[in-house]
C-alpha positions as CSV (number, residue, x, y, z in Angstrom):
1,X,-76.4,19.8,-35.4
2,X,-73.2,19.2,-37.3
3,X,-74.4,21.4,-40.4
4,X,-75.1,23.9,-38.1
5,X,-71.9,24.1,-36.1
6,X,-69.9,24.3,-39.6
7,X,-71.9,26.7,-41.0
8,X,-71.4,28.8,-37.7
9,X,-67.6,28.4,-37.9
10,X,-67.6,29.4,-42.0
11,X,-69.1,32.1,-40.4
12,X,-66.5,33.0,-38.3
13,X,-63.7,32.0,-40.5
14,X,-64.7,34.3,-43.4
15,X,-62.5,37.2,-44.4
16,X,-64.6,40.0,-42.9
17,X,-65.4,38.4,-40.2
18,X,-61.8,37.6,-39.1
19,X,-60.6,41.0,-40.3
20,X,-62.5,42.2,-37.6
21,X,-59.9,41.2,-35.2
22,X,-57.1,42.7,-37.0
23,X,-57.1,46.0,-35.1
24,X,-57.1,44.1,-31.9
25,X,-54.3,41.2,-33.4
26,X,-52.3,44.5,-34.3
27,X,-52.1,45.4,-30.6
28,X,-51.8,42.2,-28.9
29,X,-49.9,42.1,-26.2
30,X,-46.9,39.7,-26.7
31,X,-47.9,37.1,-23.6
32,X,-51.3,37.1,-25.9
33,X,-50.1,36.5,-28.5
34,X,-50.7,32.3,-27.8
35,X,-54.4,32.6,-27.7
36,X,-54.6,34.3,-30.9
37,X,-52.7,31.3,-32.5
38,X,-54.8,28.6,-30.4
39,X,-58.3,30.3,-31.3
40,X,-57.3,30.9,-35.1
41,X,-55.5,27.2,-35.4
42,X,-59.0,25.9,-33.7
43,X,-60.7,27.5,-36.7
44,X,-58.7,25.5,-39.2
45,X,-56.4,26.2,-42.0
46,X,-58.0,29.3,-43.3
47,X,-58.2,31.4,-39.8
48,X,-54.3,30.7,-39.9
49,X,-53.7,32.0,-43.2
50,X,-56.0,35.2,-42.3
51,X,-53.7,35.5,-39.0
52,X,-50.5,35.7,-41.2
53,X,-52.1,38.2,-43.2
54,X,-53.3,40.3,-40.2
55,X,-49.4,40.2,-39.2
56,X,-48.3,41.2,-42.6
57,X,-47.5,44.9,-41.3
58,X,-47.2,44.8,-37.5
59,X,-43.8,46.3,-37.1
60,X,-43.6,45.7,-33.3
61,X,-40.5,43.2,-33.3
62,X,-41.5,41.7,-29.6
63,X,-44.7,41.1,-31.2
64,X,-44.0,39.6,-34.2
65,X,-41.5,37.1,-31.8
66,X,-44.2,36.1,-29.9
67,X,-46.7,35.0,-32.3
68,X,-43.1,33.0,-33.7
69,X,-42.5,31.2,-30.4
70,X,-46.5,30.7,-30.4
71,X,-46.5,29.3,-34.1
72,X,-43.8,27.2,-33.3
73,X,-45.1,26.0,-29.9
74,X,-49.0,25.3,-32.1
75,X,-46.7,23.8,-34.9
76,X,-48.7,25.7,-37.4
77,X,-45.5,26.7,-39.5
78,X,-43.8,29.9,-38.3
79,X,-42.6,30.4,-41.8
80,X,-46.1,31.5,-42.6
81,X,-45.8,34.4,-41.0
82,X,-43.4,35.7,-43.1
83,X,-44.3,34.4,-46.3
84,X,-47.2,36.5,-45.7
85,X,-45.2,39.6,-44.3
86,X,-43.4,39.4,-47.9
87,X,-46.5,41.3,-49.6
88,X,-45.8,44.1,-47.3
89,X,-44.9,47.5,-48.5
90,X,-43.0,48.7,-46.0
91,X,-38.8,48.0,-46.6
92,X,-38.0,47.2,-43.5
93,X,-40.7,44.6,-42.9
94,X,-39.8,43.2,-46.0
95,X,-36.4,42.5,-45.3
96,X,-36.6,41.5,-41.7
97,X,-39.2,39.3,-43.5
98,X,-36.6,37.9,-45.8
99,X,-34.1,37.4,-43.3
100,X,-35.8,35.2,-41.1
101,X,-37.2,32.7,-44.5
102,X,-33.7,32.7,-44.9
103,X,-33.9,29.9,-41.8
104,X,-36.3,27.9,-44.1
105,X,-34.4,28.3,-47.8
106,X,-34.3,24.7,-48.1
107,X,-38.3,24.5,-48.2
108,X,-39.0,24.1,-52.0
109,X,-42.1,26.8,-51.4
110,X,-40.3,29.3,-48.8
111,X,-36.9,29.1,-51.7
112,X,-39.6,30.0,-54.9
113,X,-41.2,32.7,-52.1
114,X,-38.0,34.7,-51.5
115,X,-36.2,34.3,-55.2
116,X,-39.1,36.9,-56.9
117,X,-37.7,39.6,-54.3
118,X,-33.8,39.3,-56.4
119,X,-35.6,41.7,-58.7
120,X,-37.0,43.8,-56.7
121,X,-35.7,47.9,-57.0
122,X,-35.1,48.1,-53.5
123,X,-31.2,47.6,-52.7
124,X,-31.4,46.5,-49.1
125,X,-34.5,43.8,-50.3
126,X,-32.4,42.2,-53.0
127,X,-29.4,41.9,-50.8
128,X,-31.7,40.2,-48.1
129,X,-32.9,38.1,-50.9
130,X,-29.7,36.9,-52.0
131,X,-28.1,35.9,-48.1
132,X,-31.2,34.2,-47.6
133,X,-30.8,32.1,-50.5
134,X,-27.1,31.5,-50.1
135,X,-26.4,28.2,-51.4
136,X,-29.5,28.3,-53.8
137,X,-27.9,27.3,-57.6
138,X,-31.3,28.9,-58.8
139,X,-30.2,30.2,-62.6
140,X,-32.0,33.2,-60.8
141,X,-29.8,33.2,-58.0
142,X,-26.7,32.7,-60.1
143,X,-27.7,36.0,-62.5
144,X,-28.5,37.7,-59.6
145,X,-24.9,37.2,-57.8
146,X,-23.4,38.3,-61.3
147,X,-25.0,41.5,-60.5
148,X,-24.1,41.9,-57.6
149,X,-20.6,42.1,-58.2
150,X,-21.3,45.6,-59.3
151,X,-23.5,46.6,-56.3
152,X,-22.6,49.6,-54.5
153,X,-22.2,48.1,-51.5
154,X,-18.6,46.4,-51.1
155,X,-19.8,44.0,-48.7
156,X,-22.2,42.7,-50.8
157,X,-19.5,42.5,-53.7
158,X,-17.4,40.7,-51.7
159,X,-20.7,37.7,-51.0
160,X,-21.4,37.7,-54.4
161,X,-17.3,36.4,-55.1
162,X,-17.8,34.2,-52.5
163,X,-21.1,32.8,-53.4
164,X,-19.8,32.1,-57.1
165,X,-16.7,30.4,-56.0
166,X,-18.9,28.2,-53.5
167,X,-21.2,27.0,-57.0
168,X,-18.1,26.0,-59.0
169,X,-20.3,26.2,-61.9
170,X,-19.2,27.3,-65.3
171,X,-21.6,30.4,-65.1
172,X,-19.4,31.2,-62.0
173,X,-16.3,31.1,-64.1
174,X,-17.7,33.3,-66.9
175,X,-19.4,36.0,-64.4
176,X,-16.0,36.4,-62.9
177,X,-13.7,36.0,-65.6
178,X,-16.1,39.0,-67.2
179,X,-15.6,41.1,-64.1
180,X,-11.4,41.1,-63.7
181,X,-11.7,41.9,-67.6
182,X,-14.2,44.9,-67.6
183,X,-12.1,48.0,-67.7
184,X,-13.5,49.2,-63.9
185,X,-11.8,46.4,-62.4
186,X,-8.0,48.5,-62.2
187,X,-10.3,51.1,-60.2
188,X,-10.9,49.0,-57.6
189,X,-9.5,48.8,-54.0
190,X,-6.4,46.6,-54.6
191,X,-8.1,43.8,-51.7
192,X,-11.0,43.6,-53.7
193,X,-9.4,43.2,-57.2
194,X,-6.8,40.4,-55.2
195,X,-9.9,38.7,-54.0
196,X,-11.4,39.0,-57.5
197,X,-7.7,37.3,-58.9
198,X,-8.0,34.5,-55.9
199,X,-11.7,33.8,-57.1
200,X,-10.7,33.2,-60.4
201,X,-7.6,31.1,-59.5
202,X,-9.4,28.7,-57.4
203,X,-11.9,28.0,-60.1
204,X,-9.3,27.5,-62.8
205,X,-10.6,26.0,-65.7
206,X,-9.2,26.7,-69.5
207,X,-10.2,29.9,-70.1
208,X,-9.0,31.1,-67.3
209,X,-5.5,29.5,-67.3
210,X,-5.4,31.4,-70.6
211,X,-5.8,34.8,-69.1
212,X,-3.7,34.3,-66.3
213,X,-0.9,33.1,-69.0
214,X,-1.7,36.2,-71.2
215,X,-1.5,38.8,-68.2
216,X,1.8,37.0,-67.3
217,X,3.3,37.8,-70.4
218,X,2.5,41.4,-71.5
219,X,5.1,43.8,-71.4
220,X,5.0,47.8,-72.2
221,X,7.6,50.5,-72.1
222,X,5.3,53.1,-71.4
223,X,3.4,51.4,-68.7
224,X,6.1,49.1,-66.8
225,X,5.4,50.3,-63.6
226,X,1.6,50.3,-63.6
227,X,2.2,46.5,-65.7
228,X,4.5,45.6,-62.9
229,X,2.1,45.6,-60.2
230,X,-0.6,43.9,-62.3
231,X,1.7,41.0,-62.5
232,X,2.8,41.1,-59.3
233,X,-0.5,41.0,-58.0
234,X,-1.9,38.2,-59.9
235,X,1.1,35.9,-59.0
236,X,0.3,36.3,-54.9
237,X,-3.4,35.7,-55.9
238,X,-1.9,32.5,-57.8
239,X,-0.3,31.6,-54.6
240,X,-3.0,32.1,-52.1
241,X,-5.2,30.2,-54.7
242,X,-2.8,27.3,-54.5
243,X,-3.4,24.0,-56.5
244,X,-1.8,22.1,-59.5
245,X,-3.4,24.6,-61.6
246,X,-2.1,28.0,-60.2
247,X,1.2,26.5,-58.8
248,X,1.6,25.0,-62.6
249,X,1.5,28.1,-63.6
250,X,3.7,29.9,-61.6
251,X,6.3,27.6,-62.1
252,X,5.7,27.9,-65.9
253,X,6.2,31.9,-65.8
254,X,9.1,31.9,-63.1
């Protein structure tokens, strides 16, 4: 009988058999929602898989909390949901998506899952991408914080310093160095090219003492005022900064 009853659950477990369900699985009720996940997980692997995929575009939050707190109470993976909802075309799903893998960034699979979505040509999906992967030292993740110290979005700007400081990497140094030197960095809003300075400062490093030393030292007739201020700004970003680097060379310059 034991060929029989597996043949009977293929059956059952197959793709359009399962699919079946996904108008009902769409409109679940959320106390329901922990039968669903007891029947598919009873099933095996592959009815789990096709359950994540049936939840790939609900967009009924309470919903999609249930079958989490159901996953979780099954320990089937709740991650799994969201992996799948990450083929969804819908913006907002994918971000909420991306927001909540963000819990599981240290899982090798859930970290190589979300880092495709840095490229994506949705704003609000890369940005998801990169705070979920905060801490990631991914050369993906790296390039992609470069980036975003152009976004639009001055919040974002303002993670990507933060994020690159956090690395202490050499890439970090470069990326920001390249930033303070591009010619839009004197239109910026005077906390966010200070922040920029600080960034910088903290990460120290040759190159860098050699700018600071180089902006120190310029003078101009025709723009001593505007020159001024520069200076004046980099030597309280040298002093929040702090360290025997920045202190050295504000002692050096005074």
């Amino acid at each position: 009988s034991q060929p029989i009853v597996s043949y009977v659950l293929d059956e059952i477990v197959s793709p359009p058999e399962l699919l079946r369900l996904l108008p009902a699985v769409e409109a679940i009720q959320p106390e329901d929602a922990i039968k669903a996940v007891i029947f598919h997980k009873a099933l095996g692997n592959r009815a789990v898989d096709l359950l994540c995929q049936m939840l790939r575009d609900v967009n009924i939050g309470r919903t999609v909390a249930a079958f989490e707190k159901a996953f979780s109470q099954q320990k089937v993976g709740v991650e799994n949901i969201h992996l799948a909802r990450l083929k969804s075309r819908d913006e907002k799903i994918l971000v909420l998506a991306i927001e909540r893998l963000g819990n599981y960034r240290a899982k090798t699979h859930v970290a190589e899952a979300i880092r495709p979505m840095l490229s994506r040509t949705e704003a609000s999906v890369r940005y998801a991408a990169l705070r979920a992967l905060q801490g990631d030292d991914d050369p993906a993740v790296l390039k992609a914080l470069k980036r975003a110290l152009e976004a639009f979005d001055k919040g974002m700007r303002q993670y990507a310093i933060t994020e690159l400081v956090a690395t202490g990497t050499d890439f970090a140094r470069t990326a920001l160095l390249d930033r303070v030197e591009a010619k839009e960095f004197n239109g910026l809003e005077i906390a966010e090219r200070r922040n920029l300075l600080v960034a910088i400062a903290t990460l120290a490093g040759e190159d860098i003492e050699d700018w600071f030393y180089e902006q120190l030292e310029k003078s101009s007739w025709f723009r001593k005022k505007e020159l001024e201020a520069q200076q004046d700004l980099i030597r309280e970003a040298l002093k929040t900064a702090g360290g025997a680097v920045a202190m050295g060379i504000l002692e050096d310059m005074s």
